[in-house]
C-alpha positions in Angstrom: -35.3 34.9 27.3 -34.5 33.3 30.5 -37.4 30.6 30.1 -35.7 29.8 26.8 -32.4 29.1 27.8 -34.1 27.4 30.7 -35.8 25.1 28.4 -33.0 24.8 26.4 -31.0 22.8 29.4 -32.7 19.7 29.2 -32.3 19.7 25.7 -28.5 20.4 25.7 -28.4 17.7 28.4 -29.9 15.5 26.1 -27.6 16.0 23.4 -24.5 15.6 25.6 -25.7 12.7 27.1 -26.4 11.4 23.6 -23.3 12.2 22.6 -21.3 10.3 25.1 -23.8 7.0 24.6 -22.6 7.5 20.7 -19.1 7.0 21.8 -19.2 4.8 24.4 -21.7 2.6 22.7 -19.1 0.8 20.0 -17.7 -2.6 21.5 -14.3 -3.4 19.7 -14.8 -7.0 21.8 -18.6 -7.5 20.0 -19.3 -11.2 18.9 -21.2 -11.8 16.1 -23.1 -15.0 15.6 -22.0 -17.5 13.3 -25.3 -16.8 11.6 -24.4 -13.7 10.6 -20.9 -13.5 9.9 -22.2 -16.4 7.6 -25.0 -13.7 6.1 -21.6 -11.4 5.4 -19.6 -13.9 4.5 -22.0 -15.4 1.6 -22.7 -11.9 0.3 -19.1 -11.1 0.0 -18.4 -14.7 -2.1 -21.7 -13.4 -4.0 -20.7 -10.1 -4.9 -17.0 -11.0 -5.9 -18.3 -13.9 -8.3 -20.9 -11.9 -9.7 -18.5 -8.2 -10.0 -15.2 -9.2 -10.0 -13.4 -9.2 -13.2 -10.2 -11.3 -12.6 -11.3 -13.9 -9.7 -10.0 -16.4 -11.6 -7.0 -14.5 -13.4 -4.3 -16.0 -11.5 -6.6 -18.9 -9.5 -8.7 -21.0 -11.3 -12.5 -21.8 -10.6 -12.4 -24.8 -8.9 -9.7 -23.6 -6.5 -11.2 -20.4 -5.9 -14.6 -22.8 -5.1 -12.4 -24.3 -2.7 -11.0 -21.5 -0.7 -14.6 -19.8 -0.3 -15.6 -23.1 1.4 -12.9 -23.4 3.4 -13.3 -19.9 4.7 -17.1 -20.5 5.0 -16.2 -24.0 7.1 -14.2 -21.7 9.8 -17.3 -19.4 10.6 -18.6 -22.5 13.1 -18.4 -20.0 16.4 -19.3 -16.4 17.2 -16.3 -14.3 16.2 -15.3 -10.4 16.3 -15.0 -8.2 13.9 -11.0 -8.6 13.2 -11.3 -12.4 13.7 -13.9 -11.8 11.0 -11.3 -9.6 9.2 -9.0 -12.5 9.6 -10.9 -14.8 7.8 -12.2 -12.8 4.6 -8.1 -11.7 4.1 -7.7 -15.2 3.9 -9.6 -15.8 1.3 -9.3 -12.9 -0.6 -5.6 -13.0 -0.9 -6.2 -16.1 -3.1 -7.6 -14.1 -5.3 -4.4 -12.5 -6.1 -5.6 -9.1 -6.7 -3.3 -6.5 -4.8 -6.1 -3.9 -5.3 -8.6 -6.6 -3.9 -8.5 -6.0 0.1 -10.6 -6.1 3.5 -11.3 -2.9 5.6 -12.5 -2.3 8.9 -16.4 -0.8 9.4 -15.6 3.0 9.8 -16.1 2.6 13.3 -13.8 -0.2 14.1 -11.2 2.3 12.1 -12.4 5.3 14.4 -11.6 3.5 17.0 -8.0 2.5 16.4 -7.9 5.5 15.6 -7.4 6.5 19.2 -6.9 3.3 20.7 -3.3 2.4 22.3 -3.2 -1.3 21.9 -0.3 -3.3 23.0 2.0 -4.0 20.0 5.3 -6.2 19.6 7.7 -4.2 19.9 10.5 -5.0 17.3 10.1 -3.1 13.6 11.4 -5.5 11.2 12.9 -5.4 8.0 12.5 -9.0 5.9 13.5 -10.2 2.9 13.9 -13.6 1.6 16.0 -15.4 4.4 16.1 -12.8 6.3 15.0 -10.4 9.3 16.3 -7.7 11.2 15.3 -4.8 13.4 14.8 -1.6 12.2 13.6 -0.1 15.3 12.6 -1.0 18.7 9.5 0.5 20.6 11.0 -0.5 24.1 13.8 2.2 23.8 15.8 1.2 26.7 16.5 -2.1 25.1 20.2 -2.2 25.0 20.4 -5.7 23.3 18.0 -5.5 20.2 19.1 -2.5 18.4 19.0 -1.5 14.9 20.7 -4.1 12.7 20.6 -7.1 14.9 19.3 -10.2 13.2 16.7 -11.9 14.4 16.7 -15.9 13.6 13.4 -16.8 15.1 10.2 -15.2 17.9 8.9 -18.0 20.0 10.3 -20.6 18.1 9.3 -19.4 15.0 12.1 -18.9 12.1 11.7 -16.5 9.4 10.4 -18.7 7.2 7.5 -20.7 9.5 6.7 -16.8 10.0 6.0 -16.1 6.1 4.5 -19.3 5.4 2.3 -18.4 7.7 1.5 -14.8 7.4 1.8 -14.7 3.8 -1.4 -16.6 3.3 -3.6 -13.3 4.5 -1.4 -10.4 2.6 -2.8 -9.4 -1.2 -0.5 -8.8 -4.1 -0.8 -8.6 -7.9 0.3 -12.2 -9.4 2.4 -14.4 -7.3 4.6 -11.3 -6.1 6.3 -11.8 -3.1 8.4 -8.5 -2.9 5.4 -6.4 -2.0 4.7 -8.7 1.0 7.8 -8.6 2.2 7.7 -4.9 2.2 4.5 -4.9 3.5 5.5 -7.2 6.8 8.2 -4.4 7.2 5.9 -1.5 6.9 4.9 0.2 10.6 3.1 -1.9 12.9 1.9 -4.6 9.9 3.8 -7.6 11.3 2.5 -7.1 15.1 -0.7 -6.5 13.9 -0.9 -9.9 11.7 1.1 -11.6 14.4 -1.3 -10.9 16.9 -4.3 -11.8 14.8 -3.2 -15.6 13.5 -0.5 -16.6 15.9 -1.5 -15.1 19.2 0.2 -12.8 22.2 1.9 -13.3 25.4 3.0 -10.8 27.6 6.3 -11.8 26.5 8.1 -13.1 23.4 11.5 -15.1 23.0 14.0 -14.5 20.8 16.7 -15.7 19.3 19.2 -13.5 17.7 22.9 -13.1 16.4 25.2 -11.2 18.6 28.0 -8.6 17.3 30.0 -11.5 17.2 27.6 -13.5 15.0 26.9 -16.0 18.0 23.4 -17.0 18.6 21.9 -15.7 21.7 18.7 -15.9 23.2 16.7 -13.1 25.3 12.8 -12.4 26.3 11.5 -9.3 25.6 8.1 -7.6 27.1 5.1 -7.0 25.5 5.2 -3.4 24.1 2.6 -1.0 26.4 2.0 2.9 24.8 -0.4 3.8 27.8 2.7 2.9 30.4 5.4 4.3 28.1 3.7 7.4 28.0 3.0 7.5 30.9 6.8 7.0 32.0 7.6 9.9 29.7 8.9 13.0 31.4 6.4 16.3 31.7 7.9 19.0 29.0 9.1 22.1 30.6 6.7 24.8 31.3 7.8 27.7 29.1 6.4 29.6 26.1 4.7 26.9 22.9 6.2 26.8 19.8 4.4 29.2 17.3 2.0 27.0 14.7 2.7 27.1 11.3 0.5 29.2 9.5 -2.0 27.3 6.8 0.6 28.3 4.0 4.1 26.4 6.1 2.1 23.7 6.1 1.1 23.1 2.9 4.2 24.0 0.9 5.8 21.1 3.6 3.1 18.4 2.5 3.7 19.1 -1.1 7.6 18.9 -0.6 6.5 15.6 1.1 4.7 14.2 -1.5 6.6 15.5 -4.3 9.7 17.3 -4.6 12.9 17.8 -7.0 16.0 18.3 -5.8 19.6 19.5 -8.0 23.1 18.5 -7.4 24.9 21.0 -9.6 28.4 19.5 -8.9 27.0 15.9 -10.1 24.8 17.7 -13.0 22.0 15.2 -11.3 18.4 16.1 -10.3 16.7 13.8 -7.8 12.6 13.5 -8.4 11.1 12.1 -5.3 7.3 11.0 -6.2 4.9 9.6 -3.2 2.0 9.3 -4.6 -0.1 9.9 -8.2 -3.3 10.9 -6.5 -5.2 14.3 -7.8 -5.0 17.0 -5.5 -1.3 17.1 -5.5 -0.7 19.4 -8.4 1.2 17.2 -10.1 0.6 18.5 -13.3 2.1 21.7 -12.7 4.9 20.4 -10.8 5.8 18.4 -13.8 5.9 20.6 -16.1 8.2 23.2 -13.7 10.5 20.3 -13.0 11.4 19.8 -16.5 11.4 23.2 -17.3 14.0 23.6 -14.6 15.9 20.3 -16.2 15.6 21.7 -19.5 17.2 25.1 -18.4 20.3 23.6 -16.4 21.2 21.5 -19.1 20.9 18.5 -16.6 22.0 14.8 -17.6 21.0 12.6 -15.1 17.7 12.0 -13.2 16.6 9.8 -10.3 13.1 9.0 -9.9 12.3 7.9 -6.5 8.8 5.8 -7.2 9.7 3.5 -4.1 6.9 4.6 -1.7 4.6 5.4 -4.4 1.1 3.3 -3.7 -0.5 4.5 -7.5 -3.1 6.9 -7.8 -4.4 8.5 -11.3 -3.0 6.8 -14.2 -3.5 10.6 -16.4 -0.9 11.7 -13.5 1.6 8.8 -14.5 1.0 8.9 -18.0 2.1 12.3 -17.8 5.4 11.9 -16.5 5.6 9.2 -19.0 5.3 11.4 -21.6 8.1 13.7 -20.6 10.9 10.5 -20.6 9.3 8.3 -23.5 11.3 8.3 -27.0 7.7 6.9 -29.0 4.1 6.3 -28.8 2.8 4.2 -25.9 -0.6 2.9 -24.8 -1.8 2.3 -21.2 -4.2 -0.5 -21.9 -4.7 -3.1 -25.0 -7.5 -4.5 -23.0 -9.7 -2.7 -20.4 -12.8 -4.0 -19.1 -15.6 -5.2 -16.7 -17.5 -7.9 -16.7 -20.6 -6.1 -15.9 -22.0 -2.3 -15.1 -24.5 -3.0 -12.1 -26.2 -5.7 -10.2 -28.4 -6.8 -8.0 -25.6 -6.3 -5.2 -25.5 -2.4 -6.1 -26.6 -1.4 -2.8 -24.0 -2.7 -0.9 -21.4 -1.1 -3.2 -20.3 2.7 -2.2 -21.7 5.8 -4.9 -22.8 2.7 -6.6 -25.4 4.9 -8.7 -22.1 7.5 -9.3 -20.7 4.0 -10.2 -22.9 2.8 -12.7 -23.5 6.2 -14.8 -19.8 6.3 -14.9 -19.4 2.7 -16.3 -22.7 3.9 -18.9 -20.9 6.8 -20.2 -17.5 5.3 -20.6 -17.6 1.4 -21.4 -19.9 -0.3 -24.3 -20.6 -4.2 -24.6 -18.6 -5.8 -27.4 -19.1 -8.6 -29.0 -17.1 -11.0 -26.0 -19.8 -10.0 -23.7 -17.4 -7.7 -21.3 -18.0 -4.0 -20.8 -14.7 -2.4 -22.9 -13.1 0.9 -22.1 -12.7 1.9 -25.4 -11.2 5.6 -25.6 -7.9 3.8 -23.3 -8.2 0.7 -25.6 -8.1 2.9 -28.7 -5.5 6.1 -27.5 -2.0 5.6 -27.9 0.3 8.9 -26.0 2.9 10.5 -28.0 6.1 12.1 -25.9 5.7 15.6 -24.6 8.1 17.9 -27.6 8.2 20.9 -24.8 11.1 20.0 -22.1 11.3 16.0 -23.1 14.1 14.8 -20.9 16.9 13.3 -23.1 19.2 12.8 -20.4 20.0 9.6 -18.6 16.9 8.3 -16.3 17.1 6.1 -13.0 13.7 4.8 -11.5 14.2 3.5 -7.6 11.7 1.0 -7.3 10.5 -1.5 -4.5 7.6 -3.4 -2.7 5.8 -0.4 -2.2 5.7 0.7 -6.1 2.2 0.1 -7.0 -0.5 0.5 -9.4 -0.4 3.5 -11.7 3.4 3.8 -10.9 3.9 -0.2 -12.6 2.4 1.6 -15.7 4.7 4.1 -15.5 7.8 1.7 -14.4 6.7 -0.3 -17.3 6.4 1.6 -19.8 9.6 3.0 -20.0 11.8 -0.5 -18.8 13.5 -1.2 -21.9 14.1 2.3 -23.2 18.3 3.0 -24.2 18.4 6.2 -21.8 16.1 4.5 -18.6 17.4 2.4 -15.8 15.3 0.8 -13.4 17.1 0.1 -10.1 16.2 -1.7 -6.8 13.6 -4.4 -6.1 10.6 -5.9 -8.3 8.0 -3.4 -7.7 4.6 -5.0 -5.8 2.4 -4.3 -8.5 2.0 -6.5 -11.3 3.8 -5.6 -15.5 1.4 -7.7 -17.2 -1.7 -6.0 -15.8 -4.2 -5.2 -12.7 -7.5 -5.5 -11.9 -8.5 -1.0 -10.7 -9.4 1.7 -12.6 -12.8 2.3 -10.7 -12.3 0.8 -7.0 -15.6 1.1 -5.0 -15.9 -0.2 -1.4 -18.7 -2.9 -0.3 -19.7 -2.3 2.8 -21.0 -5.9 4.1 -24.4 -5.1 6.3 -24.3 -7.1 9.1 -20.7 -6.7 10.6 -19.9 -3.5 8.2 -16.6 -4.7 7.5 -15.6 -3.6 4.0 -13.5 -4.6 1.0 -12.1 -3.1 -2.3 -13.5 -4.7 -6.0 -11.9 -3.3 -8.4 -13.9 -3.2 -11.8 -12.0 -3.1 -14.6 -9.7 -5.8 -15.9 -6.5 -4.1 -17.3 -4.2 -5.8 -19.5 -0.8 -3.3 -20.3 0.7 -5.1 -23.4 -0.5 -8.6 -24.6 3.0 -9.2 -25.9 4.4 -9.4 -22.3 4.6 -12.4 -20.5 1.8 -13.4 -18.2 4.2 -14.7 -15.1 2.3 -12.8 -12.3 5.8 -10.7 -11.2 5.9 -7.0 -11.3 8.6 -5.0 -13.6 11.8 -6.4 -12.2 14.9 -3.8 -11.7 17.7 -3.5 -14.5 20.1 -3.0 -11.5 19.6 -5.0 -8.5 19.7 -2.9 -5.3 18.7 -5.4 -2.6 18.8 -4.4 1.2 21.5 -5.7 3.9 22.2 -5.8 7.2 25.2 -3.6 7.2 22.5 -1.1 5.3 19.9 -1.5 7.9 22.2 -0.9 11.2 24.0 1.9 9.4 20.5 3.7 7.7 21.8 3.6 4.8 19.9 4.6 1.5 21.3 1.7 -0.7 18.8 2.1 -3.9 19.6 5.9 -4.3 23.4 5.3 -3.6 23.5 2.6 -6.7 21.4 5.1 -9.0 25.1 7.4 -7.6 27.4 4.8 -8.0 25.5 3.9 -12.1 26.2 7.8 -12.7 29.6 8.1 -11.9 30.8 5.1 -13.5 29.1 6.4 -16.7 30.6 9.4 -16.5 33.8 7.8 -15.8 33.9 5.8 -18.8 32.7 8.5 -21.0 36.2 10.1 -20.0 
């Protein structure tokens, strides 16, 4: 026994030693030669002509040829993998796809993952002529507090910034409401600003003072290793108790979805984050409008502002319960092929290509239909339908499956859709099956989407997602106060109704 575990030593220092070579060896810093970000580069133009099927929905051929070059032209010098990044999101937000985007490898993610990079430090909230904080990182910043308008950084007003930036952000169409919203999302605008315009250790800005008076200060480069280092120690004393498996759970799902009643206001407030499986959204649908059914309630606010999509069966569902007739998700649905040559670079791309076999036949216009979604139209649910009054809050954020859902009902007597244009698009979307191709030499990836989805042909084709019945549009007052301004005019819609019914 002893000779075993004596043996076995070597062998365990092998395996530790390999272990810490595994993490030490990635290099965020690695340069790749322009010969091979080339090899990428002309794989990745490859694989979206050849898979694609709405490159040229919303950009036509010959400018699409002309944004590949350009993109091509700029790989004249060994680059890393975001500079890399940096160039690919360039061209791919021409394609105007918002389900179309570039990834890091898995390692590069891993890595900031863990990494404490230094970040600018202002949150921002834009809109069209306009930016303000929404949070600072350097908290002992008495000057640039929530609320304060910002007029330019280094010389840069709001709108040098989104000419700019814009260029490497994907949307549906020509929407611009979902890249506003994404600028003001987390650490998206230090990110992008670091990438194409560059850091210093320090930044100028030039802001508006309580007095509306423009003023001018320079703020430091935003550190998390020193801040938390500055932090003090917590007090030695006894550790809060974990939740147990059970806590934690039920407080994700209230997270993700949960329905709350104001009695007094006869008003139930649906918040919906996401339309992914593994939510138990089926379920939770049909208890909410059980529970809506049994309290006799009039008015409900669906909050759809953060929702990013998911399954369409999960929207379509919830459709069901508010729709007064038959609907369909999709007149047209297809792909412009099933598999390729390129199928190896493509992620479960056998899984992939049985799937497209079993679901999608060729039709006479050469494209790969989706018939049973093509053929089905959904009748409302006759079990707890919702006949009250319906308000959707919907914004930048409102994507995908929740568009078809948004759009389906925008029209309807009893539904109101309040807030912003949502980021994804009404006419249609390029999804369904979204597969990543994972590019071999840098192993950056990016999103094709395979079927091409067109809602209703009787909309118009204009590029903009399902605009708002009711405008709710943020402020500055709404931003320095916190204020939730969408959810307050879904209020303020419901007691004047009930107003004038008395």
């Amino acid at each position: 026994m002893k000779k075993l575990l004596y043996l076995s030593y070597p062998v365990l220092s092998l395996l530790c030693f390999s272990c810490r070579v595994s993490r030490q060896a990635f290099n965020p810093d690695k340069k790749y030669s322009p010969a091979e970000v080339r090899k990428d580069y002309q794989l990745f133009r490859h694989i979206l002509e050849d898979l694609h099927p709405s490159l040229y929905w919303y950009t036509s051929r010959d400018s699409m040829n002309y944004f590949f070059d350009k993109g091509y032209a700029e790989l004249n010098d060994s680059m890393t993998e975001p500079q890399f990044r940096t160039v690919l999101s360039y061209v791919i937000s021409k394609v105007r796809c918002g389900h179309t985007s570039i990834r890091y490898s898995r390692d590069y993610g891993k890595y900031l993952d863990t990494a404490k990079l230094a970040q600018f430090p202002l949150i921002l909230k834009f809109w069209k002529d306009t930016m303000v904080v929404a949070a600072n990182l350097n908290r002992k910043d008495s000057i640039l507090k929530r609320g304060t308008v910002i007029q330019s950084i280094d010389g840069r007003t709001i709108q040098q910034l989104k000419d700019t930036l814009f260029n490497y952000f994907v949307t549906d169409g020509y929407n611009l409401t979902g890249k506003y919203q994404y600028l003001s999302t987390g650490l998206n605008f230090s990110y992008w600003y670091k990438n194409i315009i560059g850091f210093g250790n320090e930044f100028t800005i030039d802001y508006l003072d309580s007095n509306r008076m423009l003023k001018e200060t320079r703020i430091p480069l935003y550190d998390p290793k020193a801040d938390t280092m500055r932090r003090s120690r917590p007090m030695p004393g006894r550790p809060a108790p974990e939740p147990g498996r059970r806590t934690r759970k039920k407080r994700e799902a209230f997270l993700t979805r949960n329905l709350q009643i104001d009695s007094a206001a006869n008003t139930a407030f649906m918040t919906l984050n996401t339309f992914e499986n593994g939510n138990h959204l089926v379920r939770f649908f049909h208890r909410s409008f059980r529970t809506l059914d049994e309290l006799h309630i009039s008015n409900l606010v669906i909050d759809v502002r953060t929702n990013g999509g998911g399954d369409a069966t999960n929207s379509t569902l919830l459709t069901r319960y508010i729709i007064d007739k038959k609907f369909k998700v999709a007149d047209s649905l297809y792909a412009i092929r099933r598999h390729s040559r390129y199928d190896k670079y493509i992620g479960k791309g056998l899984l992939y290509r049985f799937l497209m076999t079993v679901v999608s036949s060729k039709r006479a216009d050469g494209k790969y239909h989706f018939g049973y979604f093509e053929r089905r139209r959904y009748s409302p649910v006759q079990k707890h339908h919702f006949e009250g009054q319906v308000y959707i809050l919907t914004g930048g954020n409102s994507f995908s499956a929740t568009c078809l859902f948004a759009g389906a009902l925008k029209g309807q007597k009893n539904v109101t859709l309040v807030g912003e244009e949502t980021g994804g698009g009404y006419y249609g979307n390029t999804a369904w099956m979204i597969p990543d191709v994972t590019l071999p030499v840098t192993r950056v990836r990016f999103r094709l989407p395979r079927y091409h989805l067109v809602v209703d042909r009787t909309r118009e084709k204009n590029g903009l997602g399902v605009l708002p019945d009711v405008a709710a549009l943020p402020s500055v007052e709404a931003i320095r106060k916190g204020l939730d301004f969408k959810t307050a005019k879904a209020k303020e819609l419901i007691r004047l109704r009930a107003t004038v019914k008395k």
